[in-house]
DSSP file (Angstrom, degrees, kcal/mol; ACC not computed):
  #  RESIDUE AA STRUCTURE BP1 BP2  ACC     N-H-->O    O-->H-N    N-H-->O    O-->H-N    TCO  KAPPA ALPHA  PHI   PSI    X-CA   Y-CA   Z-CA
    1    1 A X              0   0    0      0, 0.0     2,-0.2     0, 0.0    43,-0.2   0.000 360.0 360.0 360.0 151.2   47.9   -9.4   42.4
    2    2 A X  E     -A   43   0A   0     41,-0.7    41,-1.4     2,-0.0     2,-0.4  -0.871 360.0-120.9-144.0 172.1   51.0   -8.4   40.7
    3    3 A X  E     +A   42   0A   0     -2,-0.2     2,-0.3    39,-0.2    39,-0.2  -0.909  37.1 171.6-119.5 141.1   52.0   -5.3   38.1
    4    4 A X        -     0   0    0     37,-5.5    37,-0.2    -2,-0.4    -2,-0.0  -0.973  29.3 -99.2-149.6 166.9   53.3   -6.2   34.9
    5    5 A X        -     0   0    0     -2,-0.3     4,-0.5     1,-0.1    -1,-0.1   0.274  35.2-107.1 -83.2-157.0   54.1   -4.5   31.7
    6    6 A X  S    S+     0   0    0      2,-0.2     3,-0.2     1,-0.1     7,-0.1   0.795 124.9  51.4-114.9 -53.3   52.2   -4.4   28.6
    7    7 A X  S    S+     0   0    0      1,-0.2    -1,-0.1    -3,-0.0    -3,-0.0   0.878 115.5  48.2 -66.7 -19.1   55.1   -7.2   26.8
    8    8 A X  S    S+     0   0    0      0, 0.0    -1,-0.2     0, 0.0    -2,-0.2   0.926  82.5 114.7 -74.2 -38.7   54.3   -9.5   30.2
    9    9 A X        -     0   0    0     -4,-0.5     4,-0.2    -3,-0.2    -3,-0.1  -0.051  62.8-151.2 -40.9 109.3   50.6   -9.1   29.7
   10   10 A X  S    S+     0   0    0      2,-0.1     3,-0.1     3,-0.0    -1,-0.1   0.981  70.7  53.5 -51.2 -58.3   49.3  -12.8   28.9
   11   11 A X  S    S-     0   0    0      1,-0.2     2,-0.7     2,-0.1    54,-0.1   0.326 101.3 -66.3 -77.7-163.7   46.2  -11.6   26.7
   12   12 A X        +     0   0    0      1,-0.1    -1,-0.2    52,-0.1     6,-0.1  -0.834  41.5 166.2-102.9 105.6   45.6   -9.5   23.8
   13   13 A X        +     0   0    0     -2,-0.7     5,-0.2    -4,-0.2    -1,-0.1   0.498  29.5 143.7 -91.9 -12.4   46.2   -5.9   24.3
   14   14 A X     >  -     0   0    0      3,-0.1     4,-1.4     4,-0.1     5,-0.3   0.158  64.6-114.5 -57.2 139.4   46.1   -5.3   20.6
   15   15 A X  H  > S+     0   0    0      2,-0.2     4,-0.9     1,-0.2    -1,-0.0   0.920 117.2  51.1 -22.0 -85.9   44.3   -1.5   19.6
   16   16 A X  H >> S+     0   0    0      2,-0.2     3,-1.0     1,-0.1     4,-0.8   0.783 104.1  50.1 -10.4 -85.8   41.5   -3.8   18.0
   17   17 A X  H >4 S+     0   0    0      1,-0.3     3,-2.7     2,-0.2    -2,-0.2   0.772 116.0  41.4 -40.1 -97.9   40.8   -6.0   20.6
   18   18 A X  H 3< S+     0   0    0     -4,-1.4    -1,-0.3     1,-0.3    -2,-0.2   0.305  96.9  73.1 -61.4 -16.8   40.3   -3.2   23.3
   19   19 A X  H << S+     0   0    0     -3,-1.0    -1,-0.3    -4,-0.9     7,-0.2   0.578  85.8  67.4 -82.1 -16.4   38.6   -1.1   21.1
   20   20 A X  S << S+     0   0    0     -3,-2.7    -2,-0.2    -4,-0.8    -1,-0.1   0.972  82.1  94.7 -59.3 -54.4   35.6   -3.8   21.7
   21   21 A X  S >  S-     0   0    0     -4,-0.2     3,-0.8     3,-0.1    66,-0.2  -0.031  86.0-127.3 -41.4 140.9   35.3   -2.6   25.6
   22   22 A X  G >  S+     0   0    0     64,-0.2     3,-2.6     1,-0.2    65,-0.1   0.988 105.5  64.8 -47.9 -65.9   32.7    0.0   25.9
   23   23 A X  G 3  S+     0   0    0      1,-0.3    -1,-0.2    64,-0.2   115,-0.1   0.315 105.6  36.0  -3.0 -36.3   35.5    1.9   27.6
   24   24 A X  G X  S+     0   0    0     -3,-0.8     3,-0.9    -6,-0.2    -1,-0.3   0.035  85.6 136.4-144.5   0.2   37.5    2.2   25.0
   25   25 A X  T <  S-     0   0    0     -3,-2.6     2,-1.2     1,-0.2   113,-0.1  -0.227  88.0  -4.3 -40.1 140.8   34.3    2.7   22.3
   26   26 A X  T 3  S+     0   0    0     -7,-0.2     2,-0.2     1,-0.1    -1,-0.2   0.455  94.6 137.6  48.7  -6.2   35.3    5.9   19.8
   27   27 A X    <   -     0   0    0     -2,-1.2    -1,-0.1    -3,-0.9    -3,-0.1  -0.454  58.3-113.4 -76.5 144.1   38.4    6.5   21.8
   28   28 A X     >  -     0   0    0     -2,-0.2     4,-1.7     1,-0.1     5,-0.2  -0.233  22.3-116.6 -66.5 155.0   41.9    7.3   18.8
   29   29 A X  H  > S+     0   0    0      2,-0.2     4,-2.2     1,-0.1     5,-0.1   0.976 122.2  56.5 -47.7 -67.8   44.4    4.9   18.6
   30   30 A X  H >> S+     0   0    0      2,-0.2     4,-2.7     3,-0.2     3,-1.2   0.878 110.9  49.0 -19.1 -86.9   47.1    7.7   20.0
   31   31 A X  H 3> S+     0   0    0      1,-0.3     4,-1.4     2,-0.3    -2,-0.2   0.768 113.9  47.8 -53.6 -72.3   44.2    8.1   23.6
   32   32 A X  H 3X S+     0   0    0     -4,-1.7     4,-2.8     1,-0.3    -1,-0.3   0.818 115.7  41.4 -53.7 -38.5   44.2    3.9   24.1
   33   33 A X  H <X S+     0   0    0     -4,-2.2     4,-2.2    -3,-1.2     3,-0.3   0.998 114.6  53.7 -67.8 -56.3   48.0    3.5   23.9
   34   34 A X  H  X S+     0   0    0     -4,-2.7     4,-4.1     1,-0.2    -1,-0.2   0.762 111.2  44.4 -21.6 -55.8   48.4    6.7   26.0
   35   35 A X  H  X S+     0   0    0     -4,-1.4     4,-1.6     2,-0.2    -1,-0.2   0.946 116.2  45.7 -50.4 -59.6   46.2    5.2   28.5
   36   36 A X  H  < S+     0   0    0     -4,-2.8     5,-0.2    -3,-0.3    -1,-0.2   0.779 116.6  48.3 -46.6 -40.0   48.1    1.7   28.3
   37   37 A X  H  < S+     0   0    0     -4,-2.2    -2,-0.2     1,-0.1     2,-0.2   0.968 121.5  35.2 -76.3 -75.6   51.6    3.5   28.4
   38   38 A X  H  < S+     0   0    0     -4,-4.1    -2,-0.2    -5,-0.1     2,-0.2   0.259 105.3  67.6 -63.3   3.4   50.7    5.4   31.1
   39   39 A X  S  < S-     0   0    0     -4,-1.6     2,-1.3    -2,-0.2    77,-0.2  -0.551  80.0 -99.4-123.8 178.0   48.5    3.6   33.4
   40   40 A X  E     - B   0 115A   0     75,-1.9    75,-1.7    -2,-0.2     2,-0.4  -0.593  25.0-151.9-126.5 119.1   49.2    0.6   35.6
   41   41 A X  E     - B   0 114A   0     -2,-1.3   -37,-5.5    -5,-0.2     2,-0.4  -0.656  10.5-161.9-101.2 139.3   48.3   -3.1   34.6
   42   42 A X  E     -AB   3 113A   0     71,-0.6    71,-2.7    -2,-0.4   -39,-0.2  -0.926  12.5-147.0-132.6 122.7   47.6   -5.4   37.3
   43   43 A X  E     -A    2   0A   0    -41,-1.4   -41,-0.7    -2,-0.4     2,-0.3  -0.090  29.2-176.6 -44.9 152.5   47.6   -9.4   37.1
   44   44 A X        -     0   0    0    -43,-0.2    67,-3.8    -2,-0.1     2,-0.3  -0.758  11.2-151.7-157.4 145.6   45.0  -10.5   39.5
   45   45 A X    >   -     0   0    0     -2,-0.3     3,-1.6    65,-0.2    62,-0.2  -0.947  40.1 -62.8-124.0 143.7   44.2  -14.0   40.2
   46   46 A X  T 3  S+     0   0    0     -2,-0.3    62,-0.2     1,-0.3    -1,-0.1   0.246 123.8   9.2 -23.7 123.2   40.9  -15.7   41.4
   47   47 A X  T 3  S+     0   0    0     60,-1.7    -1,-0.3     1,-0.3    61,-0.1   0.544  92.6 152.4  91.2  15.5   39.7  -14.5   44.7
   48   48 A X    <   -     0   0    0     -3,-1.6    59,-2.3    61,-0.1    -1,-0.3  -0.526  48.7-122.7 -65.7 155.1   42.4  -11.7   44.7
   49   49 A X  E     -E  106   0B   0     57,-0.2    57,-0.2     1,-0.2    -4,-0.2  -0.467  29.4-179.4 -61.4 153.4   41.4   -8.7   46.6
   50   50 A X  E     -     0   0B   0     55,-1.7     2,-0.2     1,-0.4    -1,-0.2   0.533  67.3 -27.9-107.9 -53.4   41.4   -5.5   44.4
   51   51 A X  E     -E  105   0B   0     54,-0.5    54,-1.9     4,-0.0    -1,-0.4  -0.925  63.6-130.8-144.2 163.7   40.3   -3.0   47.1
   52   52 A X    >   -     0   0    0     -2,-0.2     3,-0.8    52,-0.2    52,-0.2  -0.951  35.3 -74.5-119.0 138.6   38.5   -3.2   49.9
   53   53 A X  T 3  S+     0   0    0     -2,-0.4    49,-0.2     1,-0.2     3,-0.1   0.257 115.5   8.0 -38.3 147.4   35.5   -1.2   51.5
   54   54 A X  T 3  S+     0   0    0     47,-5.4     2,-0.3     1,-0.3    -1,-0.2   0.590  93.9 137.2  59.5  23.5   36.5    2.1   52.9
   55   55 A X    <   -     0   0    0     -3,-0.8    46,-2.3    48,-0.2     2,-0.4  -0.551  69.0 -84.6 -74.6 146.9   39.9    1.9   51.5
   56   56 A X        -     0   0    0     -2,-0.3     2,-0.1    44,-0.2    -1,-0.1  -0.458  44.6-152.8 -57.3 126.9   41.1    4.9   50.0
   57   57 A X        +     0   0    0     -2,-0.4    43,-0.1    37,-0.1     3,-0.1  -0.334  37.1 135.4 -96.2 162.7   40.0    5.7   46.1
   58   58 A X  S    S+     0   0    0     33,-0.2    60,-2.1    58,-0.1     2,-0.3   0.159  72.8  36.7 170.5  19.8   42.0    8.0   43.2
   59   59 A X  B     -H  117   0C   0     58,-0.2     2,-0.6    32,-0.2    58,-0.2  -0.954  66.6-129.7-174.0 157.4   41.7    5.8   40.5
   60   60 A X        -     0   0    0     56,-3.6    31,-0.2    -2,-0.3     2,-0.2  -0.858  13.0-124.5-137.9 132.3   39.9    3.5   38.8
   61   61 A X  E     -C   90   0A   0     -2,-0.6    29,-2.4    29,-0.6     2,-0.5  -0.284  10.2-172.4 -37.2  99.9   39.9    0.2   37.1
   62   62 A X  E     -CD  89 114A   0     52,-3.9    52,-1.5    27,-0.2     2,-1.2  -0.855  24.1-138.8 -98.7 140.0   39.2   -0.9   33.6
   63   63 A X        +     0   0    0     25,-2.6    24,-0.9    -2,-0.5    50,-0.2  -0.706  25.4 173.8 -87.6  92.0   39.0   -4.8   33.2
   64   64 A X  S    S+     0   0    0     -2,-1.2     2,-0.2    22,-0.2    49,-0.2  -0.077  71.0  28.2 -76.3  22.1   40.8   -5.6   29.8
   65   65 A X  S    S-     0   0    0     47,-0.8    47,-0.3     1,-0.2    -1,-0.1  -0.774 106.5 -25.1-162.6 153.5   40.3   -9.5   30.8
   66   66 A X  S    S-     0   0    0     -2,-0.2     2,-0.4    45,-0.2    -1,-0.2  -0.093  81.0 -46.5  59.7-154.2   38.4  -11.7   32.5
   67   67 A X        -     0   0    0     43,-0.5    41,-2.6    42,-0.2    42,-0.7  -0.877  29.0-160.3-143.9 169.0   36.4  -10.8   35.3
   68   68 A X  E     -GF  84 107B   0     16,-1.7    16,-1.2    -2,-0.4     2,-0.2  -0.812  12.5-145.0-125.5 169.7   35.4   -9.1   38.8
   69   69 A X  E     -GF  83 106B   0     37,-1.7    37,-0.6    -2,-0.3    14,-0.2  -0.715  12.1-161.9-110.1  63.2   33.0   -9.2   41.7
   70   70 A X  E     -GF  82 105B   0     12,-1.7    12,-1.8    -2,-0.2    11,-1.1  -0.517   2.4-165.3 -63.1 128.2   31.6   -5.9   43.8
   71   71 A X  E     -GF  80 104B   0     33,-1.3    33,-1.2     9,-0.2     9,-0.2  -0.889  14.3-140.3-118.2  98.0   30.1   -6.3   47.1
   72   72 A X  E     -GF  79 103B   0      7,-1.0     7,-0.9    -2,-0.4     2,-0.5   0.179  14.0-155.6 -24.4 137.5   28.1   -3.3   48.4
   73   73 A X  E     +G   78   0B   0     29,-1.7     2,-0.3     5,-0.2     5,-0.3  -0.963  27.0 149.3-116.2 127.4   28.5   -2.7   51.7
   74   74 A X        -     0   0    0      3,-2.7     3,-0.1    -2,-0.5    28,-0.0  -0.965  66.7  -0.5-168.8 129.6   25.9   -0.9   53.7
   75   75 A X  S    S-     0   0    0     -2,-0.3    -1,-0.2     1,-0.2     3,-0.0   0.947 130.4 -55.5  40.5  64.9   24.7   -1.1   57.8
   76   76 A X  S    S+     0   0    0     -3,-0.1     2,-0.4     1,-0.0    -1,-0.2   0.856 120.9 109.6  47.0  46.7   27.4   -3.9   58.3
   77   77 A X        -     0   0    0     -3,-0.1    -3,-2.7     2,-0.0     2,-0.2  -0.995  47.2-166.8-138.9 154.4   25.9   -6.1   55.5
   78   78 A X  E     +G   73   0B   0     -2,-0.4     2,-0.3    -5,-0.3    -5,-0.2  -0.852   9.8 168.7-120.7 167.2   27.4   -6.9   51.9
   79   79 A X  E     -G   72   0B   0     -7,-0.9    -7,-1.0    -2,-0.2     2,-1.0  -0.895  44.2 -91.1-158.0 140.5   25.8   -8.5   48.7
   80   80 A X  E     +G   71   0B   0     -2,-0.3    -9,-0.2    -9,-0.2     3,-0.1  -0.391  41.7 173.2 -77.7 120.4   27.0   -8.7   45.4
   81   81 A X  E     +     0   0B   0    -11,-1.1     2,-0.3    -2,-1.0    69,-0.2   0.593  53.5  11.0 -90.0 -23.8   26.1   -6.1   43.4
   82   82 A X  E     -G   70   0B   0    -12,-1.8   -12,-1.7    -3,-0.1     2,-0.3  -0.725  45.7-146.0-178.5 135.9   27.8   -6.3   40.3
   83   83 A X  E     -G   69   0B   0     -2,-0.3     2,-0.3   -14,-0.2   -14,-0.2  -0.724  24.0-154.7-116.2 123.8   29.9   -8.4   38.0
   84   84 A X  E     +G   68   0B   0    -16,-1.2   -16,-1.7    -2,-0.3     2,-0.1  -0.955  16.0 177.3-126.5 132.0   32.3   -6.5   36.0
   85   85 A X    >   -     0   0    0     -2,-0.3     3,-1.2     1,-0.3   -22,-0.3  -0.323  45.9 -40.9-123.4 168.2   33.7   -7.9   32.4
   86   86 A X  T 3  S+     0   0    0      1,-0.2     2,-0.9   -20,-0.2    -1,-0.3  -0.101 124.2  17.9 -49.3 153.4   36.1   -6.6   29.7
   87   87 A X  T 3  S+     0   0    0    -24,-0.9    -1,-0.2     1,-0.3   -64,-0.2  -0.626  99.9 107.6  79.1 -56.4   35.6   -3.2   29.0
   88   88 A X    <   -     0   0    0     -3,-1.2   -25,-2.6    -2,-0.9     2,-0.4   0.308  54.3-137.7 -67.5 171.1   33.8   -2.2   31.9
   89   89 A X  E     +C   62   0A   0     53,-0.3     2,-0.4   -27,-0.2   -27,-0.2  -0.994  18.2 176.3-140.2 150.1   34.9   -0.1   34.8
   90   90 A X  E     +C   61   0A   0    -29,-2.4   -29,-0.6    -2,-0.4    -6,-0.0  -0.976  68.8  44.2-145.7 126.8   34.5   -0.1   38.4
   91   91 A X  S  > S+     0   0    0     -2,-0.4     4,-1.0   -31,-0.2   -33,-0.2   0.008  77.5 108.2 146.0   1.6   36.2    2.5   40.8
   92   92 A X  H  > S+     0   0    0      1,-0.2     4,-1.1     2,-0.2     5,-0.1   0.791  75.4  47.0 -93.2 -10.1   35.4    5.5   38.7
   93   93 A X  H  > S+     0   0    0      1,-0.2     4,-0.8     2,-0.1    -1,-0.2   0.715 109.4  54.0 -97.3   0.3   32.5    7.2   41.1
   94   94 A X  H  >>S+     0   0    0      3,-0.1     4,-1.1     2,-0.1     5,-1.0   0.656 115.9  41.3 -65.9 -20.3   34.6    6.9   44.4
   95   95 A X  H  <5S+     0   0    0     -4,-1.0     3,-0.2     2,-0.2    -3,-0.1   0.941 119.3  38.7 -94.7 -20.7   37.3    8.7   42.7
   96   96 A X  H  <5S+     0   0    0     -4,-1.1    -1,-0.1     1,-0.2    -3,-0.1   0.778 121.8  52.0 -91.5 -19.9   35.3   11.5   40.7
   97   97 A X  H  <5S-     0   0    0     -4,-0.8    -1,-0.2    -5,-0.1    -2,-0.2   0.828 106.2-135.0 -61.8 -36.8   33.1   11.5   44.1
   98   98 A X  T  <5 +     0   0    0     -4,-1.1     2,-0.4    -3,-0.2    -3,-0.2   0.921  61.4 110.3  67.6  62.1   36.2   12.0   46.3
   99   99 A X      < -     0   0    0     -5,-1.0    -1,-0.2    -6,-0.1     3,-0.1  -0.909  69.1 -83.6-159.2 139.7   35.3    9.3   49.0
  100  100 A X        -     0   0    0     -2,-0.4   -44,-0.2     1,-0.1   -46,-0.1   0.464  57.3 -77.0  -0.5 129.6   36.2    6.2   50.1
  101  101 A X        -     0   0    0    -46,-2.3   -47,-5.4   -49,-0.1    -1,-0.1  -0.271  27.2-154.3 -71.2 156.7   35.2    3.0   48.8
  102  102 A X        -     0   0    0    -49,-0.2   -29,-1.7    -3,-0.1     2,-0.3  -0.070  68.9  -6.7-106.9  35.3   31.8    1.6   49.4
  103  103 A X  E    S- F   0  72B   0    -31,-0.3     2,-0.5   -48,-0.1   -31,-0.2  -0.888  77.2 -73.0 143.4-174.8   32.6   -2.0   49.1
  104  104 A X  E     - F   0  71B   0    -33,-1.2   -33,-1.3    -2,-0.3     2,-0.6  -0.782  31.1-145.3-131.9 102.5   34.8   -4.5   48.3
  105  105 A X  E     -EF  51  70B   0    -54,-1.9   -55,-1.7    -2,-0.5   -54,-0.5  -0.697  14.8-170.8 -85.8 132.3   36.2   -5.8   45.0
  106  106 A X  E     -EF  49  69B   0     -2,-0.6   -37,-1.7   -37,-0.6   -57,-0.2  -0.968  29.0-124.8-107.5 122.3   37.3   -9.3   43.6
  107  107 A X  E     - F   0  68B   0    -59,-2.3   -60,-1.7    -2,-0.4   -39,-0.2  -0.453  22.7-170.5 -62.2 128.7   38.9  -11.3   40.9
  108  108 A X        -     0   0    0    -41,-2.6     2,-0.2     1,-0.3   -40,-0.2   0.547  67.3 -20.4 -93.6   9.8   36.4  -13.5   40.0
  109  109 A X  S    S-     0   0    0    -42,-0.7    -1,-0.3     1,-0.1   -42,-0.2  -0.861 114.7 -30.8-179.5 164.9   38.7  -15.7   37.6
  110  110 A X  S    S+     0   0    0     -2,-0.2   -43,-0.5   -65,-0.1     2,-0.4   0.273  80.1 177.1  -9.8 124.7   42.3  -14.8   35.9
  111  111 A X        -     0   0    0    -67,-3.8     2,-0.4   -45,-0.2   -45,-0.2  -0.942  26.4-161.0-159.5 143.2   41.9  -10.7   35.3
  112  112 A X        -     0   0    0     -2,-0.4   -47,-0.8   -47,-0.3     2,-0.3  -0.906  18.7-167.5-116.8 148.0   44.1   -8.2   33.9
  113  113 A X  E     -B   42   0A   0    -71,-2.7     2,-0.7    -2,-0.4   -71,-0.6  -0.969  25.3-139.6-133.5 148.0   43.3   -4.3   34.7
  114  114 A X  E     -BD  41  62A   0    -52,-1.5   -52,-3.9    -2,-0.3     2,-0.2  -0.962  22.7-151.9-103.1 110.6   44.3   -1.1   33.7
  115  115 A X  E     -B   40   0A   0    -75,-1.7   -75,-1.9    -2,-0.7     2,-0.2  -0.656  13.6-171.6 -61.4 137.7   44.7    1.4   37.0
  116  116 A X        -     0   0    0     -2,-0.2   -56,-3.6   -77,-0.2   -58,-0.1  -0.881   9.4-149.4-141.6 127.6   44.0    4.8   35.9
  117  117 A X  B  >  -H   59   0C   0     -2,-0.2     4,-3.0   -58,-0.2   -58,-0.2  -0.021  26.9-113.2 -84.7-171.0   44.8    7.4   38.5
  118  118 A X  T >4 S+     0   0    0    -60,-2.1     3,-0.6     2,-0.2     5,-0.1   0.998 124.2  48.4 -56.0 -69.5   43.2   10.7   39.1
  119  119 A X  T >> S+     0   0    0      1,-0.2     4,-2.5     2,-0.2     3,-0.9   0.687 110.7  51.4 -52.3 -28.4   46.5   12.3   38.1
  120  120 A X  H 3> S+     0   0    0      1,-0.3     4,-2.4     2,-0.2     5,-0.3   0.962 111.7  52.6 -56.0 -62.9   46.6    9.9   34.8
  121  121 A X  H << S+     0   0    0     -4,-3.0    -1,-0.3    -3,-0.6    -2,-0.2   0.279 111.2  40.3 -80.6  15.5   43.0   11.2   34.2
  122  122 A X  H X> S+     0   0    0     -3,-0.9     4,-3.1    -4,-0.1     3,-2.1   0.558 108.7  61.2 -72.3 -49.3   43.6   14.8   34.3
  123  123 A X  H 3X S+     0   0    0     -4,-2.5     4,-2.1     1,-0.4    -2,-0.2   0.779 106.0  46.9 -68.8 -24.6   46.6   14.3   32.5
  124  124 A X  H 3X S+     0   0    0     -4,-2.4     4,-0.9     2,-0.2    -1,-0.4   0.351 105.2  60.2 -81.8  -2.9   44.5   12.9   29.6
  125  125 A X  H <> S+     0   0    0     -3,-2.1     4,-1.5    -5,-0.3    -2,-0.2   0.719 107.9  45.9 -46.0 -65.8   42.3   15.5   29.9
  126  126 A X  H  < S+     0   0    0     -4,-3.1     3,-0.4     1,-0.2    -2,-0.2   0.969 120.0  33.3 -47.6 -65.6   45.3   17.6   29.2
  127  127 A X  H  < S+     0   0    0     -4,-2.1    -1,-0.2    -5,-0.3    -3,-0.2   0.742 129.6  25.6 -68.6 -36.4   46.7   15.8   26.3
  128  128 A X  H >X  +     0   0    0     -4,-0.9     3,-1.0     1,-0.1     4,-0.8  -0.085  67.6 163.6-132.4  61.2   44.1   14.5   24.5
  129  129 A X  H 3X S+     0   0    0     -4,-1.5     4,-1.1    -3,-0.4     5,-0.3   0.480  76.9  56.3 -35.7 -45.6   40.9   16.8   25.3
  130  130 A X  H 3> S+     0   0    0      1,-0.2     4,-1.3     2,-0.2     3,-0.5   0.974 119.7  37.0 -84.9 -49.9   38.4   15.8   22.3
  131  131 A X  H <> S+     0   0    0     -3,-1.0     4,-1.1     2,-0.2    -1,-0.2   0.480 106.2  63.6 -51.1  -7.8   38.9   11.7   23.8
  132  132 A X  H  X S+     0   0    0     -4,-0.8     4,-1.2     2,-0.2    -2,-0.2   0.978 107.8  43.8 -75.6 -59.2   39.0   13.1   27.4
  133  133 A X  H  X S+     0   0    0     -4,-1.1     4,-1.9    -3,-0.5    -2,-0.2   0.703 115.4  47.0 -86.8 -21.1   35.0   14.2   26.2
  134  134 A X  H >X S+     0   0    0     -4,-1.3     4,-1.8    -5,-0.3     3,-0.6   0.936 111.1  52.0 -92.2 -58.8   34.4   10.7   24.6
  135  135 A X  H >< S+     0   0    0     -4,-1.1     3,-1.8     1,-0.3     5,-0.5   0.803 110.7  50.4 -22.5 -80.4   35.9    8.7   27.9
  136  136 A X  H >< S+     0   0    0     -4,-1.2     3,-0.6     1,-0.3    -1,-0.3   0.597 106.9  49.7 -60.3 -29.4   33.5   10.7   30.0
  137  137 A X  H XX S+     0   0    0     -4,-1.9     4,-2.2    -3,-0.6     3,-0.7   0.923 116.6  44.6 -46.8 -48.0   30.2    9.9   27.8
  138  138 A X  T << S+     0   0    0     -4,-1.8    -2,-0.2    -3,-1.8    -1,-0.2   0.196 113.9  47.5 -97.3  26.7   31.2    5.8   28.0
  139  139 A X  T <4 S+     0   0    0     -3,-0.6    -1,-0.3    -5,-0.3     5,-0.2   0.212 113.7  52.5 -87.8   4.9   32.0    6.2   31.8
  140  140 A X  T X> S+     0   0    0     -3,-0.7     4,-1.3    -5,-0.5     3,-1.0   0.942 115.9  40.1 -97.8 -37.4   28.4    8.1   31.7
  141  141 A X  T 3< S+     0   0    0     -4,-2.2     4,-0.5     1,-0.3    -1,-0.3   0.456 108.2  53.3-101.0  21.5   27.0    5.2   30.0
  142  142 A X  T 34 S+     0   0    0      2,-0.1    -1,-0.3    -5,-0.1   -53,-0.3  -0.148 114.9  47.5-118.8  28.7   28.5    2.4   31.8
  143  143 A X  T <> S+     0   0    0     -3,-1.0     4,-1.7     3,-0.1    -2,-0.2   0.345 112.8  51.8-119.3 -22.9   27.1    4.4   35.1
  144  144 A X  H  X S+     0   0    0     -4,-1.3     4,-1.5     2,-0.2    -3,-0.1   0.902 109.6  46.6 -39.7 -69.5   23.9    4.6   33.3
  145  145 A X  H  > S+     0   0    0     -4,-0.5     4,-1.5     2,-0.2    -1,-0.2   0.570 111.7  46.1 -37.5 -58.8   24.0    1.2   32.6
  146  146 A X  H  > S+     0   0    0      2,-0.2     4,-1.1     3,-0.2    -2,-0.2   0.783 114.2  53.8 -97.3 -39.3   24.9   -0.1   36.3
  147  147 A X  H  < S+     0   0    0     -4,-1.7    -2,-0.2     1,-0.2    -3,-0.1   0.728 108.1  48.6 -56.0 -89.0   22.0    2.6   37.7
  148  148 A X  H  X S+     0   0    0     -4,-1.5     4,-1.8     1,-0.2    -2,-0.2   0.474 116.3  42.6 -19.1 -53.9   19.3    0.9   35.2
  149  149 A X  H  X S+     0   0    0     -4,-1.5     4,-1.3     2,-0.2     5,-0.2   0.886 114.5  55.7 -56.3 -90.0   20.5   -3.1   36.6
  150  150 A X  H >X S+     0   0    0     -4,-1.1     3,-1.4     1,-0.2     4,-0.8   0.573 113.9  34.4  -8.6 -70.5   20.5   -1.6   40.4
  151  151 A X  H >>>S+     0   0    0      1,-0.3     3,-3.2     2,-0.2     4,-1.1   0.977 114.7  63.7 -76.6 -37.5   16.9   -0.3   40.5
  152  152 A X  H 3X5S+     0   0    0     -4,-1.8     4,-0.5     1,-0.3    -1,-0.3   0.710 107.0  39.1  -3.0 -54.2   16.0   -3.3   38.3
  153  153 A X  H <<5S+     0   0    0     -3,-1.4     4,-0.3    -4,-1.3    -1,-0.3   0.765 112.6  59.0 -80.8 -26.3   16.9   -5.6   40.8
  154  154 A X  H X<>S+     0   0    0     -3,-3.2     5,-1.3    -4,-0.8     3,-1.1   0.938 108.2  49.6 -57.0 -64.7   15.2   -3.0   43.4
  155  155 A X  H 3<5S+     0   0    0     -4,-1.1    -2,-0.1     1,-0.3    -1,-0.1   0.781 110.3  49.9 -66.9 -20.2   12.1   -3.5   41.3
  156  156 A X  T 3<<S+     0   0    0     -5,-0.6    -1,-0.3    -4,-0.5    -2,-0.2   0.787 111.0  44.8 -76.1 -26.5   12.3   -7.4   41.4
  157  157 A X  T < 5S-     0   0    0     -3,-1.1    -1,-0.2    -4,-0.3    -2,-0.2   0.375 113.2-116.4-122.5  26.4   12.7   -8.0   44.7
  158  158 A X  T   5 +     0   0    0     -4,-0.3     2,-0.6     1,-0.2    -3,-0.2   0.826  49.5 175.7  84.3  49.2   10.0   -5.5   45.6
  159  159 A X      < -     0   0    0     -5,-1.3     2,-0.3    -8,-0.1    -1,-0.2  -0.844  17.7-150.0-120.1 109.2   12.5   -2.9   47.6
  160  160 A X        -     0   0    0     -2,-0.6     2,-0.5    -5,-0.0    -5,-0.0  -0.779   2.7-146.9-100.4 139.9   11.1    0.4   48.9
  161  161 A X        -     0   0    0     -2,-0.3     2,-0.8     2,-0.0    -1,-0.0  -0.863  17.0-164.2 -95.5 118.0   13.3    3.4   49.2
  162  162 A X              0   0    0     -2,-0.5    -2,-0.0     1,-0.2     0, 0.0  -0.856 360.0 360.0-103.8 118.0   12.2    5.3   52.0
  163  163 A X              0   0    0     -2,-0.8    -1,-0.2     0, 0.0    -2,-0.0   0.775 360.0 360.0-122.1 360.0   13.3    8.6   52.3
């Protein structure tokens, strides 16, 4: 995996185009570029690592191409848990949680990312407040979204939560 600029970036970074992502749903022109200017895009090639469980978290990943793999980790066991595609985001309740990651991420083919750190996402807080509030509704419903698959699959494969 490698960092490259926004003119290196093979795909199509174009306003338009990224305004497709859920991610990036209702967000101003001004808020996407911010993000894009200010955040850090990462190359990743099939079977790259992106993080790994119990690595340290403070930011999180939006996939503006191609695609990834998460694998749960839990009592020394993993499974893949969720395939994440443009727009979508994966890293963003280890950082707003403040703990570690809980499993293991992968390119699953050619992928470009936008890192956005903690500081990044305060700092867009800061700067553009009324898009800070529209981010945090489509991170709420692409966690929303990921609960609703989870117990789904809980309910398919007959999986009691004991607590």
């Amino acid at each position: 995996m490698k960092t490259v600029s926004v003119e290196e970036a093979q795909f199509d970074l174009s306003i338009s185009r990224l305004k497709e992502g859920s991610i990036f749903g209702a967000l101003s022109e001004p808020a996407i570029q911010y993000l894009l200017d200010e955040g850090i895009l990462k190359h990743a090639y099939k079977d790259d690592e992106i993080f790994s469980h119990g690595s340290k978290s403070g930011n999180f990943n939006i996939v503006l191409h191609g695609s990834l793999a998460f694998y749960k980790h839990h009592n020394n066991k993993s499974t893949l848990t969720r395939t994440i595609h443009f727009g979508e985001v994966i890293g963003f309740v280890s950082m707003i949680a403040l703990h570690d990651h809980v499993g293991s991420l992968y390119a699953q083919e050619e992928s470009l990312l936008l890192e956005v750190s903690s500081n990044l996402f305060s700092d867009f807080h800061d700067n553009f407040p009324f898009d800070f509030g529209i981010l945090l509704m489509n991170l709420s419903r692409d966690m929303a979204r990921t609960i609703r698959t989870l117990s789904n699959a809980l309910v398919e494969n007959n999986v009691i939560i004991k607590r």
